[in-house]
C-alpha positions as CSV (number, residue, x, y, z in Angstrom):
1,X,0.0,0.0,0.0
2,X,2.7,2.5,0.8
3,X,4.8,1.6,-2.5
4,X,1.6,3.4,-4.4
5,X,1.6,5.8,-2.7
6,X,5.4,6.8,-3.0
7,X,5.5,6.2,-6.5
8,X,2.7,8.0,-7.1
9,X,2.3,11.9,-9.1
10,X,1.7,15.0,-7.3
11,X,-1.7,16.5,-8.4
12,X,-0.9,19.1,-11.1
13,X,-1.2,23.0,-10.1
14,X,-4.2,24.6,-11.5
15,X,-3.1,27.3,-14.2
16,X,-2.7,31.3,-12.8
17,X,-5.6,32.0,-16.0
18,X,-7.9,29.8,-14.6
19,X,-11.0,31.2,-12.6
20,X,-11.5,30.7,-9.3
21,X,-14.0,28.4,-8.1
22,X,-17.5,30.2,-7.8
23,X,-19.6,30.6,-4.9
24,X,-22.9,29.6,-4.9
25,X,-25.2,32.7,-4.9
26,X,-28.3,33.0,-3.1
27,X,-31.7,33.6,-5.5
28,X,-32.5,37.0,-6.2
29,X,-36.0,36.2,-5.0
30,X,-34.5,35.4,-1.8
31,X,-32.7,38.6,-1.5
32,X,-35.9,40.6,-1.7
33,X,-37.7,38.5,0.4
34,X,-35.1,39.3,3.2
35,X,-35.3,42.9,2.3
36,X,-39.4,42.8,2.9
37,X,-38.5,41.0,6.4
38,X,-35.9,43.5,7.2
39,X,-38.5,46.6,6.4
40,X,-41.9,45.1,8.0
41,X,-39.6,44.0,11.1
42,X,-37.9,48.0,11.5
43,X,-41.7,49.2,11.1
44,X,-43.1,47.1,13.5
45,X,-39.9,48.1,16.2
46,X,-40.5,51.6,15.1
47,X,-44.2,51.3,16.1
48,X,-43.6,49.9,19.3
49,X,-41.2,52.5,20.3
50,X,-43.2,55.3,19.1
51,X,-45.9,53.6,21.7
52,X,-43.8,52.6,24.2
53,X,-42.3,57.1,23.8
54,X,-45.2,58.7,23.4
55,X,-47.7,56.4,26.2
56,X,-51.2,57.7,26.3
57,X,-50.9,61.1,24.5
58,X,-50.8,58.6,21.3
59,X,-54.4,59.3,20.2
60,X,-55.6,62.2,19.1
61,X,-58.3,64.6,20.7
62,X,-62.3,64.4,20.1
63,X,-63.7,60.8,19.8
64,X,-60.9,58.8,20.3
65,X,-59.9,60.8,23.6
66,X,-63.6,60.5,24.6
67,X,-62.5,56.9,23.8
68,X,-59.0,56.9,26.0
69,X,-61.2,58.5,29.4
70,X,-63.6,55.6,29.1
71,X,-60.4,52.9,29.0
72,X,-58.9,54.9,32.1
73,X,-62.5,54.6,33.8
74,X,-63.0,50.8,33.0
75,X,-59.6,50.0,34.2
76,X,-60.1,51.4,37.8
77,X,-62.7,48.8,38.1
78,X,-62.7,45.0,38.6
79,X,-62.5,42.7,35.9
80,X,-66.2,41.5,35.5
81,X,-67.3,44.6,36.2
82,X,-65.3,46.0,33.7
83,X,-66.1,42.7,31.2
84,X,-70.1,43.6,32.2
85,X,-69.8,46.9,31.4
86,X,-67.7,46.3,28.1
87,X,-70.7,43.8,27.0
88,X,-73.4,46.4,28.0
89,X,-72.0,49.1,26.2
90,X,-71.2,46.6,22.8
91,X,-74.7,45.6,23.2
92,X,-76.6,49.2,23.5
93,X,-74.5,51.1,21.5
94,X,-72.2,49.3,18.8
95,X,-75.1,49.9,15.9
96,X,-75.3,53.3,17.0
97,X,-71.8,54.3,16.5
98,X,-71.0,51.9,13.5
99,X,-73.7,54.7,11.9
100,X,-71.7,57.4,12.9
101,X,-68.5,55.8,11.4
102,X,-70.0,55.1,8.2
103,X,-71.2,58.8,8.4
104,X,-67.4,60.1,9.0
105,X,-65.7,57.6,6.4
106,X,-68.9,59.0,4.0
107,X,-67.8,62.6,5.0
108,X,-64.0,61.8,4.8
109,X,-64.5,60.1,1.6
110,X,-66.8,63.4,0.5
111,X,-63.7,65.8,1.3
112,X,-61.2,63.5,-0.3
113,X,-63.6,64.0,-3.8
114,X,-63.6,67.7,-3.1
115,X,-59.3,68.1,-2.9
116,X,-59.0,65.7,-5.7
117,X,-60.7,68.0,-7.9
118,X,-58.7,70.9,-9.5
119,X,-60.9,73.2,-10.3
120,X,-62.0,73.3,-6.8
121,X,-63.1,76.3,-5.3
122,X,-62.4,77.8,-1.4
123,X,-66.0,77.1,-0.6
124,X,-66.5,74.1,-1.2
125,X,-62.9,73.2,0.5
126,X,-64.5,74.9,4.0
127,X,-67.5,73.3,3.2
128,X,-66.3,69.5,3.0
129,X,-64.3,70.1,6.3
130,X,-66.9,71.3,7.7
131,X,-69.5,68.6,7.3
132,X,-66.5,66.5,8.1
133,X,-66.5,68.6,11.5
134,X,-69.9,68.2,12.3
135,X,-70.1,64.6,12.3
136,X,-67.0,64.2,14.6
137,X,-68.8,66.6,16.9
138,X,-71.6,64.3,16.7
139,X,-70.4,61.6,17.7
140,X,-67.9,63.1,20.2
141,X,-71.3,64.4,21.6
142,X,-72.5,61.2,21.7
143,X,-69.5,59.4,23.2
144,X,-69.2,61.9,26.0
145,X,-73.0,60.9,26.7
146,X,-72.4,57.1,26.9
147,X,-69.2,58.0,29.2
148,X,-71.5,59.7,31.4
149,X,-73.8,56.7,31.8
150,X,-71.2,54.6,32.1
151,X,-69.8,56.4,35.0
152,X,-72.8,56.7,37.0
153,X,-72.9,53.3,36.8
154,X,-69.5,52.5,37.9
155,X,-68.6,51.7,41.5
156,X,-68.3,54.7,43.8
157,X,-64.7,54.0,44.5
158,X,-64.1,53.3,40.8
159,X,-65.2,57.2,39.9
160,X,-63.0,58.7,42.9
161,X,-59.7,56.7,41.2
162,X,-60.7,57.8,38.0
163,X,-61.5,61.2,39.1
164,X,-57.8,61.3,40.9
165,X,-56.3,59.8,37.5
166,X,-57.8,62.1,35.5
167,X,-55.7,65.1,36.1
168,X,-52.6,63.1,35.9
169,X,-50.4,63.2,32.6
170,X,-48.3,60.1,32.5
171,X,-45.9,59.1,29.7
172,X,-45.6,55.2,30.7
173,X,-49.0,53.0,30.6
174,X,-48.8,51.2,33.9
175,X,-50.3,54.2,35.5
176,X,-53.8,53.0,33.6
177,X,-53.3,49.2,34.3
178,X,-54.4,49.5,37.7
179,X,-51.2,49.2,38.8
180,X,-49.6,51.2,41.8
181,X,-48.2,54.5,40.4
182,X,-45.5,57.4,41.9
183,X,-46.5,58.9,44.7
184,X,-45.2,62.4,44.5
């Protein structure tokens, strides 16, 4: 066995012209598909820091604030009261304000017509926002009158937190989660 393999050739050196060997390359399908991940994953991060930053002063003012006070209240209370509640409110009011959504969308939808228009005119600009306006205030309206219901029918201990909560501007969200917050 060893006399083959003293006797035997060394392999021959590859020519200097010769290429090198190639590496294999990924798909370019795979490439994007990497590049989606990477831009949905930094979105989704981004979104969580923005909410994570910016805590409870997220939403904006009118409906969905109207919206925010009645979280705060329902989380001062226990949790089947505040499941009870939740249920009541679905039950007696969800047809009432999926109206006044298709309303706003039908008003939002009704201005975007208006701008997209070139010949519009200043009028009609004021106009549009201001049917727009109207049904916001409607509902706002509304919403502030189904907060006060459901507050007279919370807990008397319930309405004294919320009442103390109320005033308080907190960047982190623990402060609304019932759990114990600073006391300064």
């Amino acid at each position: 066995m060893s006399e083959t393999t003293q006797g035997a050739a060394p392999p021959p050196i590859p020519p200097a012209s010769a290429p090198p060997a190639e590496r294999r390359r990924a798909p370019r399908w795979m490439k994007l598909l990497l590049i989606a991940s990477l831009a949905v994953n930094l979105a989704v991060a981004g979104y969580a820091a923005a909410r994570v930053i910016s805590g409870p002063r997220f939403v904006s003012a009118g409906p969905a604030a109207s919206l925010m006070d009645a979280r705060k209240l329902l989380w001062t209370m226990p949790r089947e009261t505040r499941h009870a509640l939740r249920d009541e409110f679905v039950e007696r009011h969800h047809d009432e304000f999926m109206q006044y959504r298709a309303r706003w969308n039908d008003a939002r939808m009704a201005l975007a017509g208006v701008l997209a228009r070139p010949d519009v005119g200043d009028q009609e600009v004021r106009g549009a926002y201001q049917r727009l306006g109207q049904v916001e205030a409607e509902a706002a309206i509304r919403l502030r009158e189904v907060l006060a219901e459901l507050t007279l029918s919370a807990p008397a201990e319930a309405r004294a937190l919320f009442a103390e909560r109320m005033g308080h501007d907190r960047r982190g969200f623990g402060h609304w989660r019932g759990g114990d917050f600073d006391k300064d």
